[in-house]
C-alpha positions in Angstrom: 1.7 -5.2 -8.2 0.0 -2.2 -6.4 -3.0 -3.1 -3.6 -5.7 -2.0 -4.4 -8.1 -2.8 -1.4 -7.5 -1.7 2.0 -9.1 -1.3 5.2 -7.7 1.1 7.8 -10.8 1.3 10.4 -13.7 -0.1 11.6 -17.2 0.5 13.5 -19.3 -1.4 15.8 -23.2 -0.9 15.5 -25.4 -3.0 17.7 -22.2 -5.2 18.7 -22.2 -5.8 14.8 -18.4 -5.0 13.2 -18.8 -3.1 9.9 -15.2 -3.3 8.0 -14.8 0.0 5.9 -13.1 -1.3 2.5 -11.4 1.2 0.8 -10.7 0.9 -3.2 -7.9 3.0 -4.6 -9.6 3.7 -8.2 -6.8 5.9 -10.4 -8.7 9.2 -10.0 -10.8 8.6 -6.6 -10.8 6.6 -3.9 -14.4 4.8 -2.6 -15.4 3.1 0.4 -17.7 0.9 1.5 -19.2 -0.9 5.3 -19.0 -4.7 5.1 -20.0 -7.6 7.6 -18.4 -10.3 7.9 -21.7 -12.1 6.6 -21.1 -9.6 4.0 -18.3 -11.7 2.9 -19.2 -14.7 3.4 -22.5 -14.7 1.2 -20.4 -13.1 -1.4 -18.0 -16.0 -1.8 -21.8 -18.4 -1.6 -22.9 -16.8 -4.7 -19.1 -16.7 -6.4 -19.1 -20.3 -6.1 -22.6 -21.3 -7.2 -22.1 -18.7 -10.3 -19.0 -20.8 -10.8 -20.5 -24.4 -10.6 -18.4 -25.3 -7.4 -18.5 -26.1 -4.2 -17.7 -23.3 -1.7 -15.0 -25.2 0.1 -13.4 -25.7 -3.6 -13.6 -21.5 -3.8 -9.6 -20.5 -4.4 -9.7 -17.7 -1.6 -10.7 -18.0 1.7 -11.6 -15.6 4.5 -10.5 -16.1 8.2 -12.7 -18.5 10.1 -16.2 -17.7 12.0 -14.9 -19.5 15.2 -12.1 -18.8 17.2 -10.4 -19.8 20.9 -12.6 -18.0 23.0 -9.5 -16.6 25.4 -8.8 -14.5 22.2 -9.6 -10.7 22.9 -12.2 -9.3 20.5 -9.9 -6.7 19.4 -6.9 -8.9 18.5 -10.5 -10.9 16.7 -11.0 -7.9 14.1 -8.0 -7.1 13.4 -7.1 -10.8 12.4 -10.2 -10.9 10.2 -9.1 -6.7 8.9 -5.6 -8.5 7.4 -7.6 -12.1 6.1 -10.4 -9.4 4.5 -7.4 -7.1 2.9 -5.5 -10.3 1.8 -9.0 -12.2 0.4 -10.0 -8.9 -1.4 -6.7 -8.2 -3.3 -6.0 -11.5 -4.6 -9.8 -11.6 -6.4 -9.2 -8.7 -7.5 -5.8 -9.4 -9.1 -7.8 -12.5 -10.8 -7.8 -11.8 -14.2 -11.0 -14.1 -14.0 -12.8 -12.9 -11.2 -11.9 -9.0 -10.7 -14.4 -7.6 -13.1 -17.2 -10.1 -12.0 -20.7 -8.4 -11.7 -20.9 -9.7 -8.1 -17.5 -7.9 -7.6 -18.1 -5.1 -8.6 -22.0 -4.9 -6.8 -20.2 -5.9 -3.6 -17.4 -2.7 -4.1 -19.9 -1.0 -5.1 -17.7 0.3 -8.2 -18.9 2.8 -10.5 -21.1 2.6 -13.3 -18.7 0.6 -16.3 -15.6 0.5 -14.4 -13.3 -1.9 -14.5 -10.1 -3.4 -13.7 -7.5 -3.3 -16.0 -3.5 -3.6 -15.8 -3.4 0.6 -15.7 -5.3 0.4 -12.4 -2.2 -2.1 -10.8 0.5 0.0 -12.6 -1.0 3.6 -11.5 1.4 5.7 -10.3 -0.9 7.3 -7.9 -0.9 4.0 -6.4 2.3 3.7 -4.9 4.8 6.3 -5.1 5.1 9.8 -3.4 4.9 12.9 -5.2 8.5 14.9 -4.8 6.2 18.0 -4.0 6.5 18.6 -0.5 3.7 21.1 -0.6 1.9 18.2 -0.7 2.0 18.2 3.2 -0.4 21.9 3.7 -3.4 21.2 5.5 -6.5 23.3 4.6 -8.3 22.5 7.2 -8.2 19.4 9.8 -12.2 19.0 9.8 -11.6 17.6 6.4 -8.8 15.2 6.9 -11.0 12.2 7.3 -9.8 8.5 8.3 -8.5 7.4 5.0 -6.9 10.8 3.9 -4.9 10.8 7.1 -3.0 7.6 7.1 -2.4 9.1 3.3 -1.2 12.2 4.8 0.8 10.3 7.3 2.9 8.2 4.6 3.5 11.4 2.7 5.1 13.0 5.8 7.7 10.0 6.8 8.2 9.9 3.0 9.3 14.0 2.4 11.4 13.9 5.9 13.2 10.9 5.3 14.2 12.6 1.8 15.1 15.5 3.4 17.3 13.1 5.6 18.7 11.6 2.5 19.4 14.7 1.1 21.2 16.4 4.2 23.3 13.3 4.4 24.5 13.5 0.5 28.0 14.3 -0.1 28.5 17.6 -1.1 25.1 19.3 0.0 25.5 22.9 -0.3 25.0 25.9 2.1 22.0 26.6 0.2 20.7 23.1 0.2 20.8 23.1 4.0 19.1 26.6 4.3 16.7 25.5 2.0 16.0 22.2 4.5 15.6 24.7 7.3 13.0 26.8 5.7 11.0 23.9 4.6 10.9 22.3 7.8 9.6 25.5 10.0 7.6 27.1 7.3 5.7 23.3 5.7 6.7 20.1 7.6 6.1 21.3 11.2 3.1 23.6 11.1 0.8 20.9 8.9 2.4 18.5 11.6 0.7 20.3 14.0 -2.7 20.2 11.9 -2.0 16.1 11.0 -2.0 15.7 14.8 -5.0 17.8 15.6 -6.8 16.2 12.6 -6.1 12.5 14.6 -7.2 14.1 18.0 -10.3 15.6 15.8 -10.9 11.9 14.2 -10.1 9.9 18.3 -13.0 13.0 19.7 -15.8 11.7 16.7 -14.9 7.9 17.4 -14.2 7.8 13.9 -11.7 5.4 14.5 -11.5 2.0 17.1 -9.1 2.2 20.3 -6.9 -0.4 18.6 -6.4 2.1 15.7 -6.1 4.8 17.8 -3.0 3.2 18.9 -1.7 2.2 15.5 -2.0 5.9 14.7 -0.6 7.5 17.8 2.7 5.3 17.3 3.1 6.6 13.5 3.3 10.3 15.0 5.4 9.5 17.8 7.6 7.9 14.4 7.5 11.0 12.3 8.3 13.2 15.9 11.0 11.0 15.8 12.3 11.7 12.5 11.9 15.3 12.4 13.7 15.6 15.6 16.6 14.0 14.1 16.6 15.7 11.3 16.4 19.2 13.5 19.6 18.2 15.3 21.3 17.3 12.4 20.9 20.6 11.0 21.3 22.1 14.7 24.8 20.5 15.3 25.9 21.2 11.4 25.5 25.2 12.5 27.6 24.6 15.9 30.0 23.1 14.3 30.6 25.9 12.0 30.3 28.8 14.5 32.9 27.1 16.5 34.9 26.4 13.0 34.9 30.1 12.0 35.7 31.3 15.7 38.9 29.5 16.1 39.8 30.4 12.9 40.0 34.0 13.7 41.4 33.4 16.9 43.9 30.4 15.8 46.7 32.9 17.2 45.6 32.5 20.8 44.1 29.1 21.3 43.1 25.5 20.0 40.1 24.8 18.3 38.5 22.9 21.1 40.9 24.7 24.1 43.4 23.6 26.0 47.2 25.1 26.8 46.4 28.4 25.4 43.4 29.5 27.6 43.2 32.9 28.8 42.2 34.5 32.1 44.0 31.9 34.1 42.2 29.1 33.3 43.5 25.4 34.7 42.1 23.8 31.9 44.6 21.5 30.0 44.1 18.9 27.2 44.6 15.5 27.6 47.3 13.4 26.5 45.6 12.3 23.3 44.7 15.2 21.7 48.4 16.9 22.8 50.0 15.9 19.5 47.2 16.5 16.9 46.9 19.5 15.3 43.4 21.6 14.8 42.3 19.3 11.6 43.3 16.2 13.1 41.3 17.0 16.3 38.1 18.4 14.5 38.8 14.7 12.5 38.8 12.9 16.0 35.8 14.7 17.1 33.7 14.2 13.7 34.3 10.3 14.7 33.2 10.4 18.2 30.5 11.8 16.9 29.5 9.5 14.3 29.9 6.7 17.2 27.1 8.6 18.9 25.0 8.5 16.5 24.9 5.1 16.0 24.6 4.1 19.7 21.8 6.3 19.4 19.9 4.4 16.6 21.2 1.7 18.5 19.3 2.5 21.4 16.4 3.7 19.6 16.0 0.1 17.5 15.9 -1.5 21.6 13.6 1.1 23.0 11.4 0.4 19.9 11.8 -3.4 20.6 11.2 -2.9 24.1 7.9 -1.0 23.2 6.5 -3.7 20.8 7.2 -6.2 24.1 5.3 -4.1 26.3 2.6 -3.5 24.2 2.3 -8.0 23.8 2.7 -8.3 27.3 -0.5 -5.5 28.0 -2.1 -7.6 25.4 -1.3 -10.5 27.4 -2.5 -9.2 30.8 -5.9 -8.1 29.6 -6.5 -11.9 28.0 -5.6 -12.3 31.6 -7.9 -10.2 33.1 -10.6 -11.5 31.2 -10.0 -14.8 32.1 -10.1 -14.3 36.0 -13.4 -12.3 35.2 -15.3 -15.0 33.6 -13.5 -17.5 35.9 -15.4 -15.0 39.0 -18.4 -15.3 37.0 -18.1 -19.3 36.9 -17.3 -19.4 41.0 -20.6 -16.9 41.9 -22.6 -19.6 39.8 -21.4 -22.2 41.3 -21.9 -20.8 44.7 -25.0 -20.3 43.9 -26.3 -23.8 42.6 -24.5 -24.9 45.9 -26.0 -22.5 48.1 -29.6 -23.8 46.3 -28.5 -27.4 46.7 -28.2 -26.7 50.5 -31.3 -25.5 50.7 -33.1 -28.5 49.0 -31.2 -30.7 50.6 -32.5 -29.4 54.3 -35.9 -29.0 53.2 -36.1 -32.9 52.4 -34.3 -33.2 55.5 
């Protein structure tokens, strides 16, 4: 069953944390600022509507308290994924989701409600095949919500084209037709998604830790669309150098050796010697495929690497905030002391 609630941002006003929900509806999306009072007073009036006790209420929000070393940021977004979680199982409840309260506290429109359409909507969790899906009118537009949208669309159409490339049998024409839609739609609208997240980061439309949660996606898609380029890239060397020793297969090897020209030294080793041209371009086309996968090798522990760093910076500012209020505990205390001195020579 499809999500329906979501929340990918929030705001601080007067050091109060507004959570924007988001409700995928089958022809709109709406959203809405909640507390986390908000929340709490709706699951107050749930349970007296109901007759029970609030402690006997089936779903539960994350806790008001919590270990004071915690940072705040690691805080909201604890509370964002118990809010998300809380929000989609009521409204999955057959006997809660199209409660008045509900749907005052969504805000929903006027006679909506939740049926089994809403869960089964494709809109609501596949990926349209249309890649011109990715063109970018304008960045102003692109607001929070739409982006991460935007975002999911883009890893979705590259990795097909991946998929695609990678098919047996793919055609001449199916690879030129990869080429032109990556310089002519995925990478110019790239461009825009990137100066829409810059645009978003410059209105403080989104928090810092979001900010990184987004920047991390586009270094993902870079990713992606850099492999797919070399693919393509290496596919067109390979045939160059295919139809070039071909019309030379008179004078020399496929990948050199004896038969250079213009006194070369170069010679071939001893283990290509006795293959012939296919069973070489066969040897190479496997050293190759080794190297791709001690690439993604590499690229799984550089990612792993990353998500250690980025525990250990968490770590080092729950740190730093510990030997700041532990500074803020010694001035004190230097200063009742330095006050106890002086009443103590007073009496004196």
């Amino acid at each position: 069953m499809v999500d329906i609630a979501s929340i990918p941002n929030t705001s601080v006003d007067r050091d109060v944390v507004y959570y924007h929900v988001v409700i995928k509806l089958p022809l709109r999306a709406t959203t809405v600022l909640k507390r986390y009072s908000d929340f709490s007073i709706l699951i107050q009036k749930l349970s007296k509507d109901l007759g029970i006790n609030i402690k006997d209420f089936p779903y539960q929000i994350p806790g008001k308290s919590s270990k004071w070393f915690t940072s705040k940021d690691v805080i909201i977004q604890e509370r964002k994924e118990g809010f998300i979680k809380f929000l989609n199982e009521i409204i999955q409840d057959k006997d809660l989701q199209n409660h008045p309260l509900i749907h005052s506290f969504l805000e929903l429109p006027v006679n909506f409600e939740f049926t089994a359409s809403v869960f089964n909507n494709p809109q609501n969790g596949t990926t349209s095949k249309n890649i011109h899906d990715l063109q970018i009118s304008d960045v102003r537009q692109l607001d929070t919500i739409k982006w991460l949208e935007l975002s999911r669309k883009f890893k979705f159409h590259i990795q097909d084209l991946i998929e695609s490339y990678e098919s047996k049998g793919a055609s001449i024409s199916s690879k030129v037709s990869t080429r032109e839609k990556i310089n002519k739609i995925v990478r110019p609208n790239l461009l825009k998604l990137e100066e829409a997240l810059n645009y978003n980061i410059q209105r403080k439309q989104i928090d810092q830790l979001e900010r990184n949660k987004r920047q991390s996606i586009m270094k993902e898609i870079h990713f992606e669309l850099t492999r797919l380029t070399q693919m393509l890239e290496s596919s067109s060397t390979s045939k160059r150098d295919d139809l070039f020793n071909n019309n030379n297969n008179s004078t020399r090897r496929i990948f050199g050796g004896n038969n250079l020209q213009n006194n070369d030294t170069a010679q071939e080793t001893n283990d290509t010697l006795p293959l012939n041209n296919t069973e070489l371009l066969q040897q190479q086309v496997q050293v190759h495929k080794l190297q791709d996968q001690e690439l993604e090798q590499l690229r799984k522990i550089i990612q792993r690497q990353k998500q250690i760093g980025e525990v250990i910076n968490i770590e080092v500012e729950e740190q730093n905030e510990l030997l700041d209020q532990f500074n803020e505990d010694v001035e004190k205390s230097a200063d009742k002391l330095r006050n106890a001195r002086g009443r103590a020579r007073k009496i004196g």
